[in-house]
Legacy VTK file of the C-alpha trace (Angstrom):
# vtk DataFile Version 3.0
C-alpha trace
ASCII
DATASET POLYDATA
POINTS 470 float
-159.392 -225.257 -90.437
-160.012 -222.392 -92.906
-157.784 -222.210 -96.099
-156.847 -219.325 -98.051
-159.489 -219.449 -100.752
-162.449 -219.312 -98.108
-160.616 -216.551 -96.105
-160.102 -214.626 -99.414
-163.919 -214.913 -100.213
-165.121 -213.853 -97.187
-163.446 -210.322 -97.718
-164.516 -209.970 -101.075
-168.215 -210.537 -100.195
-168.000 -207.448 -98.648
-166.223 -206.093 -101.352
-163.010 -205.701 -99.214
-159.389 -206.947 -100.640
-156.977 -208.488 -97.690
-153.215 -208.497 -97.355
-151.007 -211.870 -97.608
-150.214 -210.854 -93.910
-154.028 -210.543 -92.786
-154.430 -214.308 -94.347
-151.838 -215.932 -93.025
-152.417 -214.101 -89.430
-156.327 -215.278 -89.551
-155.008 -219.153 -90.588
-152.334 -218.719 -87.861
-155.219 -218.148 -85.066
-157.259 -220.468 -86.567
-160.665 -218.392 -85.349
-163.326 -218.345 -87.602
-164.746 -215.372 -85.724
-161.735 -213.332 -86.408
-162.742 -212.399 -89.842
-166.019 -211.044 -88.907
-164.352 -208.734 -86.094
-162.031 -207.515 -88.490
-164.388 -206.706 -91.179
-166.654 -204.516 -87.896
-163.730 -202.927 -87.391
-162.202 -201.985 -90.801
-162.031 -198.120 -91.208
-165.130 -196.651 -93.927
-163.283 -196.163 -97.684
-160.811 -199.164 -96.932
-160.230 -200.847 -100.507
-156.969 -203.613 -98.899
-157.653 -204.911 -95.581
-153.718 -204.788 -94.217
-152.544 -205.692 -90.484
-153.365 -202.620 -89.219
-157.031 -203.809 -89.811
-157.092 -206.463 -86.686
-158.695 -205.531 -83.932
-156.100 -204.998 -80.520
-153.205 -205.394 -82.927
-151.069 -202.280 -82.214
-147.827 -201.135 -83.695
-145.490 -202.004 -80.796
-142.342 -199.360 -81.129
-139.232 -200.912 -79.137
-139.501 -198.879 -76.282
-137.516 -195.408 -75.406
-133.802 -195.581 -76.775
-131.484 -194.375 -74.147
-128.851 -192.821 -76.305
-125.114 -192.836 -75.553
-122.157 -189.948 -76.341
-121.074 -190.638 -78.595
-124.501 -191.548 -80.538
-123.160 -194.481 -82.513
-123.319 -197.563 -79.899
-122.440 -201.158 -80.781
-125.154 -203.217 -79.008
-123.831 -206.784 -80.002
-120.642 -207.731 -82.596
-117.958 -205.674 -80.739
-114.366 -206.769 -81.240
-112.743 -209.316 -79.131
-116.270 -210.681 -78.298
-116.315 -213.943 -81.028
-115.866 -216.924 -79.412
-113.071 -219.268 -80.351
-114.042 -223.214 -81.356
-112.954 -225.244 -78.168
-114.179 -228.535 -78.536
-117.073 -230.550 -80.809
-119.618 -230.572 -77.659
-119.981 -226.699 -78.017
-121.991 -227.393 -81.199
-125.030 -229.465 -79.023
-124.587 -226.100 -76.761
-124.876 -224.171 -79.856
-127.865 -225.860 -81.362
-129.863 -225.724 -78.217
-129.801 -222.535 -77.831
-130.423 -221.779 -81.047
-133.932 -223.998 -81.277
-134.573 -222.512 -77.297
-134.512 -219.186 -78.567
-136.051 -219.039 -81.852
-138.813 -221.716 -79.829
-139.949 -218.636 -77.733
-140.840 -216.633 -80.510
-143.643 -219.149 -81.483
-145.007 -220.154 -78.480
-147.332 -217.589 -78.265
-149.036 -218.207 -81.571
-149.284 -221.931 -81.100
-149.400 -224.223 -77.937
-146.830 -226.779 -79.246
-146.678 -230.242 -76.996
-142.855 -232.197 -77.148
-142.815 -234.931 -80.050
-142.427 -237.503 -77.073
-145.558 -236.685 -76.558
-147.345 -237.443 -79.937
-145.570 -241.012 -80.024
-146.709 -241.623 -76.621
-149.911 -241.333 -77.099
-152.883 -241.512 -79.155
-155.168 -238.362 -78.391
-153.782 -236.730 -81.626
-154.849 -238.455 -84.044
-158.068 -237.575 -83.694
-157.369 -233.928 -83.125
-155.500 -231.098 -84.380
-152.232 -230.280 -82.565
-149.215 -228.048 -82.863
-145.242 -228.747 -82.039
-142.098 -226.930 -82.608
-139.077 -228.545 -84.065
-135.395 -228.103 -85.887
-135.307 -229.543 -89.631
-133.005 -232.307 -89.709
-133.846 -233.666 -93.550
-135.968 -231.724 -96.344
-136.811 -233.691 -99.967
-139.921 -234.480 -102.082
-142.017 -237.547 -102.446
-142.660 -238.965 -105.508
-145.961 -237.543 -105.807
-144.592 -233.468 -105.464
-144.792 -233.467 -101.955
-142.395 -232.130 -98.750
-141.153 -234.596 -96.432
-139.577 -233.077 -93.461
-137.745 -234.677 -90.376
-138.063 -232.439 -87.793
-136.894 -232.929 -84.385
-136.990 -231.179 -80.779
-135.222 -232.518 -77.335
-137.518 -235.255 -77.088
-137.673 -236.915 -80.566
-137.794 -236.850 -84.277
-140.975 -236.472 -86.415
-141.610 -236.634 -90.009
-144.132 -233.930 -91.306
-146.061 -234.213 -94.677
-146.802 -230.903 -96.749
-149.357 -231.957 -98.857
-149.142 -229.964 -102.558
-152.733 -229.548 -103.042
-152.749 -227.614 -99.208
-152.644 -223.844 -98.765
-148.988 -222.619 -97.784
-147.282 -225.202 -99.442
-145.211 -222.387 -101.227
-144.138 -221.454 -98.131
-143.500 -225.063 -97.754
-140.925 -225.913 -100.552
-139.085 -223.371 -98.698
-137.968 -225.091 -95.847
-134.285 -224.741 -94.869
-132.210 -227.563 -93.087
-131.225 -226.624 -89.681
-134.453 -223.831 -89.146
-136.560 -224.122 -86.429
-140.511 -224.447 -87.718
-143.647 -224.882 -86.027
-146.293 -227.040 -87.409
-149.999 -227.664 -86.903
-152.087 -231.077 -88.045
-152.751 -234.811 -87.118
-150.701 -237.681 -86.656
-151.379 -240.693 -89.126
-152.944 -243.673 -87.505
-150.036 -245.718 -87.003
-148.243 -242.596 -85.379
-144.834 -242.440 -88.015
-145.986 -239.550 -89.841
-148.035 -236.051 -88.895
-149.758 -234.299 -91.920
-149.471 -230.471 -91.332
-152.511 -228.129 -92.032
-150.128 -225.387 -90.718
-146.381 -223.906 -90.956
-145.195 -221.170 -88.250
-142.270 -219.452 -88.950
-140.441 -217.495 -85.861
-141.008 -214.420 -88.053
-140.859 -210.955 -87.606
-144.202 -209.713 -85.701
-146.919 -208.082 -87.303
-147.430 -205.384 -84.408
-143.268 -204.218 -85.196
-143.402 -200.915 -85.916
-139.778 -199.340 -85.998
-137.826 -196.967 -84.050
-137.119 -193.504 -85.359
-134.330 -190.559 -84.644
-135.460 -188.146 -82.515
-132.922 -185.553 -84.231
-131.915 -184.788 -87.999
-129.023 -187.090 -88.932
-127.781 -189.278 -92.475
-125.910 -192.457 -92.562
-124.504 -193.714 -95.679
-124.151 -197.431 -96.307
-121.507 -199.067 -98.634
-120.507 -203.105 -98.803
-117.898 -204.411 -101.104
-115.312 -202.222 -101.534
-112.482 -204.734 -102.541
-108.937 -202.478 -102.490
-106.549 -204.277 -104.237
-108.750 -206.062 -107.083
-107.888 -204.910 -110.622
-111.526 -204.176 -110.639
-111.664 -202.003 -107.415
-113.270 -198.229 -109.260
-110.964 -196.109 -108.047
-112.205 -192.923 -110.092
-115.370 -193.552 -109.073
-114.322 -193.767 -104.951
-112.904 -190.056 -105.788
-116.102 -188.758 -106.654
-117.884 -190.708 -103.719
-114.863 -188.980 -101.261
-115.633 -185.715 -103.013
-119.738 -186.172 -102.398
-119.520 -187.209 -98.872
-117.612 -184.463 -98.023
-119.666 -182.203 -99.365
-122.475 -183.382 -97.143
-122.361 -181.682 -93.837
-125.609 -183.333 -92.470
-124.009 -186.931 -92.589
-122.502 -188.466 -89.904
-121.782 -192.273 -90.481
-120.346 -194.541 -93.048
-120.865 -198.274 -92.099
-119.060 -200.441 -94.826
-120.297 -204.232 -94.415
-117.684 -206.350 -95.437
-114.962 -207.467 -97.928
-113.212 -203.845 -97.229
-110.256 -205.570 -99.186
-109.835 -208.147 -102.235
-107.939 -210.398 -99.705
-105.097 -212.970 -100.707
-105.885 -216.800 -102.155
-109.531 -216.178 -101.706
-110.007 -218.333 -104.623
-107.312 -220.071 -107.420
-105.993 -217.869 -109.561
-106.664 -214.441 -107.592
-103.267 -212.749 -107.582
-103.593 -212.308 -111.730
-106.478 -210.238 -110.642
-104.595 -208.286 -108.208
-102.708 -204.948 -108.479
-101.922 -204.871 -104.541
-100.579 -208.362 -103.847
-99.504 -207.419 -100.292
-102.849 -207.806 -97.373
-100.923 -205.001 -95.124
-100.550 -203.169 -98.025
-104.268 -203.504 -99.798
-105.471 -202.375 -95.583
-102.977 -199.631 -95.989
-104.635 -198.356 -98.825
-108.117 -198.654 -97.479
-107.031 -196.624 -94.852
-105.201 -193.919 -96.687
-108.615 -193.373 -98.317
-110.675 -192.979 -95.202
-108.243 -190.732 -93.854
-109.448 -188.406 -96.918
-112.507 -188.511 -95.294
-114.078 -185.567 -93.252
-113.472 -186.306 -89.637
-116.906 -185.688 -88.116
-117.819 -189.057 -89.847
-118.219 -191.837 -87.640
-116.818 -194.734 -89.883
-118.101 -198.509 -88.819
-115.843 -201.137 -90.777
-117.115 -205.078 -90.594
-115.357 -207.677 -91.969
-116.400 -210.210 -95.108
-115.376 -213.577 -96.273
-112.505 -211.738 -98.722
-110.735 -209.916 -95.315
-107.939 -210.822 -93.115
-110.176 -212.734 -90.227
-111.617 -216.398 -90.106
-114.346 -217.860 -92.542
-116.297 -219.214 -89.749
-119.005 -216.590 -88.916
-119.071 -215.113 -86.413
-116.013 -213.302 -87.979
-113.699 -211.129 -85.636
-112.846 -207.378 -86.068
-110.108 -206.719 -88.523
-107.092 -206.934 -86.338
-104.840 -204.419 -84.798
-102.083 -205.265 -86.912
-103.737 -204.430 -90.203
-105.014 -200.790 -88.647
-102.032 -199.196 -89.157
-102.717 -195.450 -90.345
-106.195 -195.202 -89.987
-107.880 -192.102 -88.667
-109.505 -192.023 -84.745
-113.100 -192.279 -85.705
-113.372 -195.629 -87.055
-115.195 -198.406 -85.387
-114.220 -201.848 -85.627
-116.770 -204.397 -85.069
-117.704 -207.905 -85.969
-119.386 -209.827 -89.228
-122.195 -209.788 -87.933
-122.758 -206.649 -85.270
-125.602 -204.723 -83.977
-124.523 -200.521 -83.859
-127.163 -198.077 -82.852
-127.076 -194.663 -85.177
-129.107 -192.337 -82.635
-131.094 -195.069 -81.521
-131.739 -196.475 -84.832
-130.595 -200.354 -84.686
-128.991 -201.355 -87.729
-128.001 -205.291 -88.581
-124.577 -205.504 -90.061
-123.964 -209.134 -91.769
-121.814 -209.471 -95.037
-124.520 -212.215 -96.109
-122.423 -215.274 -96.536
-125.205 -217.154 -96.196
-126.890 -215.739 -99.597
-124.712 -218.315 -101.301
-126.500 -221.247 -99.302
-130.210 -220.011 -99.583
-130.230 -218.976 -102.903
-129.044 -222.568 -103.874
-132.281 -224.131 -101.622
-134.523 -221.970 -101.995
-136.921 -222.515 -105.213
-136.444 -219.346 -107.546
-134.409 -217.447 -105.410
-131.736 -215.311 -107.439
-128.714 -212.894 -106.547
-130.404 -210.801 -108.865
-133.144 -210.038 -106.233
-130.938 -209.854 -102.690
-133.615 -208.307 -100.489
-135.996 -211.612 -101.106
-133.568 -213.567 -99.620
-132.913 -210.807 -96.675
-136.781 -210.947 -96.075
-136.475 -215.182 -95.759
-133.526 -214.506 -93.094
-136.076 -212.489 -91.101
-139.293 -215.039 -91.358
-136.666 -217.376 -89.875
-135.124 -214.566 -87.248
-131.560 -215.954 -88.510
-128.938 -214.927 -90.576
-127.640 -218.440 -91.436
-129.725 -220.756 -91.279
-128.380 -223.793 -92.724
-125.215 -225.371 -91.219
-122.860 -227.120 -93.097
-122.704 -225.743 -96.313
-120.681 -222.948 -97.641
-121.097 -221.160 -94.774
-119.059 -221.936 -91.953
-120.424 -221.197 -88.957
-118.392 -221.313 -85.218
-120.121 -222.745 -82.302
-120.278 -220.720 -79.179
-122.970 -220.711 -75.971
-125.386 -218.655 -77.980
-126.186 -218.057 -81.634
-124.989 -214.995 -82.901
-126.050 -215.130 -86.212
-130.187 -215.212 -84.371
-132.158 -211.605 -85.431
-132.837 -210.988 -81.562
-133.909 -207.792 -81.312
-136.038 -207.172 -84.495
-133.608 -204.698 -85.821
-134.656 -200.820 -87.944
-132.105 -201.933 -90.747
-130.935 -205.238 -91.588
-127.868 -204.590 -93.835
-126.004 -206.655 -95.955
-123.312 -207.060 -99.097
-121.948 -209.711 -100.590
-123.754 -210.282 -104.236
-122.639 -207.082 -105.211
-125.980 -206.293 -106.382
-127.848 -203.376 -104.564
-131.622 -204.291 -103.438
-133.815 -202.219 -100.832
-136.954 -203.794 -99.798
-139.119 -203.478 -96.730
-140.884 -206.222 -94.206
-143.023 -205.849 -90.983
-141.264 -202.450 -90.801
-137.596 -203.769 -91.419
-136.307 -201.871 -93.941
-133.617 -204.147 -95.750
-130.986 -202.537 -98.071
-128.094 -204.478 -100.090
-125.578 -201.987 -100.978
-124.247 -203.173 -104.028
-119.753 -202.718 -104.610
-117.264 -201.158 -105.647
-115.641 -203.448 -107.826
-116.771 -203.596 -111.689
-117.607 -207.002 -112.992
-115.217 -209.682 -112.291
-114.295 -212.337 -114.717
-115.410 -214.693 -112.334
-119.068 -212.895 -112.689
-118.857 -212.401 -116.106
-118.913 -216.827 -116.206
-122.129 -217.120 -114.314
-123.673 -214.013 -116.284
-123.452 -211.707 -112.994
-124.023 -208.018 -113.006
-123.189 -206.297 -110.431
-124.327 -202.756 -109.651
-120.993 -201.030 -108.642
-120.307 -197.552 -107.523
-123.483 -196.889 -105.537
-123.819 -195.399 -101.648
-127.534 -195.768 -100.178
-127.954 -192.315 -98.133
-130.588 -193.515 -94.823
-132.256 -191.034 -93.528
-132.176 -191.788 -89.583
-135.691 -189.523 -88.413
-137.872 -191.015 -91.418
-135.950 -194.163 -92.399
-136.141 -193.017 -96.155
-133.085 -194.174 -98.417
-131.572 -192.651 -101.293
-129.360 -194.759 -103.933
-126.566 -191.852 -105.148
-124.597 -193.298 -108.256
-120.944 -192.527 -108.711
-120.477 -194.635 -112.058
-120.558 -191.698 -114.416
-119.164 -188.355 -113.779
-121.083 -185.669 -112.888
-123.586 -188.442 -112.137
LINES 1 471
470 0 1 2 3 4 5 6 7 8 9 10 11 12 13 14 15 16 17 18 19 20 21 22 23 24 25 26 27 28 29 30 31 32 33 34 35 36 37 38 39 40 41 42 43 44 45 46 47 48 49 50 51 52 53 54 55 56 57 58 59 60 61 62 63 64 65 66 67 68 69 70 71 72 73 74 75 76 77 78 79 80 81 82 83 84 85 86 87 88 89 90 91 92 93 94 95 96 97 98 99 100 101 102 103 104 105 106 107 108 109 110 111 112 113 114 115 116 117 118 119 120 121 122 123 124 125 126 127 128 129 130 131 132 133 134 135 136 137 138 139 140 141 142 143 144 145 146 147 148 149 150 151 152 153 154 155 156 157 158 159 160 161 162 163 164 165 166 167 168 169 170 171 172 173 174 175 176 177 178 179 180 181 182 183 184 185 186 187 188 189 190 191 192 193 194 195 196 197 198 199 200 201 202 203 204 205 206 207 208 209 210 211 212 213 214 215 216 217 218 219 220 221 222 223 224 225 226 227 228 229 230 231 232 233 234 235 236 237 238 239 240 241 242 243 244 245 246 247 248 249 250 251 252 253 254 255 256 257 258 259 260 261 262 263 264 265 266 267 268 269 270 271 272 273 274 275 276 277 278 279 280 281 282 283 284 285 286 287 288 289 290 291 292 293 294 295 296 297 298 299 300 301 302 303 304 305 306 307 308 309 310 311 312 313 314 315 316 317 318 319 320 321 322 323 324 325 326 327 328 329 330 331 332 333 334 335 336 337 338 339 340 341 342 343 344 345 346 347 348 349 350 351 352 353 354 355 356 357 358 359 360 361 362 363 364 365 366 367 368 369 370 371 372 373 374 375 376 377 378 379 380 381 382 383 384 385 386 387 388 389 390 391 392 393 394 395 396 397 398 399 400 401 402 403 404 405 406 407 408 409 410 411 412 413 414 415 416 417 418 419 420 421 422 423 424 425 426 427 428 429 430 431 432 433 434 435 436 437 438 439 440 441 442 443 444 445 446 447 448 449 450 451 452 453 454 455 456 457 458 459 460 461 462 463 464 465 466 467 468 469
């Protein structure tokens, strides 16, 4: 099994730097042989080896994008298509699929066998094997390191992450409720397998993303929160007046918490100068109406709006429309839309609240590290039972299936644009100044900002509103 310092070495005795990626692809394969290929095949002048580097790795675009009329499409999240909670066996249903699915994205890095199968018998402790399994329990031993039940249809395992192995950052990292792969040997008396090895579903290195064929600009806001007494209202005037001005843009997708909501928390309607929901919706929509028609305006709900917690969340409903102009889109928290064949992941990012408090030195200071730990796990949610409520249905929703252009998200109120395997991932900040609420856990947000996306070259632009004339 080669570890990361000998890997590392390798490249440098040829005086050749290598990417995270190219290291934890060669330990992945576990081929010896693989370094020496890649080091033949590396270009003359190269100073990083990156993934481009491996031989018969090609960037793998998505196919041809047959594009509708209009061009904005909504592939997955459309209203009316949430499922409603029926009855406590839907979440086995749920679960299954959920560890089927993100399964078949590993299988063709490792050969996993069923855990059955390592109880059974005794072949494995003598050699290395691989298996693929949902986290049921995550702490520390005594001595530093991970202890992880993991279990798949046939059984339950416990895995050791030794501290002194490579990857055990990656390790300390593991999520309840993901689905992991794992490669090692089984202790002698069978009750515990020490892993050399953790295999994430991930995003894949070949990804390479789709592009518009045609000029075309979508702006992307999160956030808004009409009716709050900290809703920038001056500041949405100048953003009306900019976006108007720009003739080449033709969406606005808004992800979430459109409005401040009612009882969201104790204590909210002190903070509220619209204490009616229809009428903090009918001022939303008085303000889109200001907006230039030829925009194609995709609203998705957030925990703060007028749907369920549980996520999936609905479409805002009919009833709290009322007076908004033709060419809005109403979809679901999360959705899927296609901008000219771009794919772009709407989710409000609930979920930030549970992963930030699991994951070691995560922050909402830094949103798009968390967005990038969504995609190694191809899930928006992945723990259950937390603060995010999550609604059982035949398949997961909340599972990053297709590998998207955009993922997309809100909810810290903190902007953050970062890119991954060819995923660009943007966080689009608010409009609300800081809240008192934020002001107690030393929070500061980054208000009054629109990220401009430039569809053909998947570029981004952050245009400020907070200061006029800004």
């Amino acid at each position: 099994m080669l570890c990361e310092d000998e890997i590392v070495s390798r490249f440098l005795a040829t005086s050749l730097f290598v990417s995270p990626e190219v290291v934890a692809y060669i330990k992945e394969q576990d081929d010896p042989g693989l370094i020496d290929r890649i080091i033949a095949g590396t270009p003359e002048g190269t100073v990083v080896v990156s993934p481009e580097c491996i031989p018969a790795l090609k960037k793998v675009r998505d196919g041809t994008r047959f594009l509708t009329d209009p061009v904005c499409e909504v592939l997955a999240g459309m209203e009316n298509s949430a499922e409603s909670i029926r009855d406590f066996e839907e979440y086995i249903t749920y679960f299954r699929n959920r560890f089927t699915r993100l399964s078949t994205f590993m299988r063709g890095r490792i050969q996993p066998v069923p855990i059955e199968a390592l109880a059974r018998t005794g072949r494995y402790q003598e050699e290395e094997v691989s298996f693929i399994g949902m986290v049921s329990n995550v702490r520390s031993t005594a001595n530093g390191n991970k202890m992880v039940e993991v279990e798949d249809p046939t059984g339950t395992m416990r895995v050791l992450f030794n501290k002194s192995r490579d990857g055990f950052a990656e390790a300390e990292k593991i999520l309840p409720d993901e689905v992991i792969g794992v490669r090692g040997k089984l202790s002698q008396d069978g009750n515990i397998f020490f892993a050399n090895t953790l295999v994430r579903p991930d995003i894949p290195l070949s990804n390479a993303p789709y592009r518009s064929e045609r000029p075309g600009r979508a702006v992307l806001i999160s956030d808004i929160h009409v009716g709050s007494d900290t809703f920038l209202e001056d500041e949405w005037h100048r953003f009306a007046d900019w976006i108007s001005s720009q003739e080449d843009i033709g969406y606005l997708v808004i992800a979430g918490d459109l409005v401040d909501g009612i009882g969201i928390y104790p204590g909210q309607e002190k903070e509220l100068v619209i204490k009616n929901i229809y009428q903090q919706y009918q001022a939303l929509g008085e303000m889109l109406s200001a907006l230039p028609d030829r925009l194609t305006i995709v609203l998705s709900p957030g925990n703060h709006d007028v749907v369920r917690g549980a996520e999936p969340q609905p479409a805002i409903p009919p009833a709290f429309r009322k007076g908004y102009p033709a060419n809005c889109v109403w979809v679901e928290n999360p959705a899927l839309v296609s901008l000219q064949g771009v794919r772009v992941l709407i989710y409000h990012g609930r979920s930030f609240d549970d992963m930030i408090g699991t994951i070691p030195g995560a922050s909402y200071s830094r949103p798009a590290e968390i967005m990038e730990e969504m995609l190694k796990r191809r899930h928006l949610a992945p723990i259950f039972g937390m603060r995010t409520p999550i609604a059982p249905g035949k398949k997961d929703p909340l599972i990053i299936d297709p590998v998207p252009e955009v993922l997309f998200t809100g909810h810290v109120h903190i902007s953050g644009i970062k890119r991954y395997r060819g995923v660009l991932m943007i966080n689009a900040g608010t409009w609300q100044s800081q809240t008192a609420f934020q002001k107690q856990m030393n929070t500061v947000p980054t208000p009054a900002q629109a990220v401009v996306l430039d569809l053909q070259s998947l570029e981004t632009e952050i245009v400020d509103f907070l200061t006029p004339g800004s």
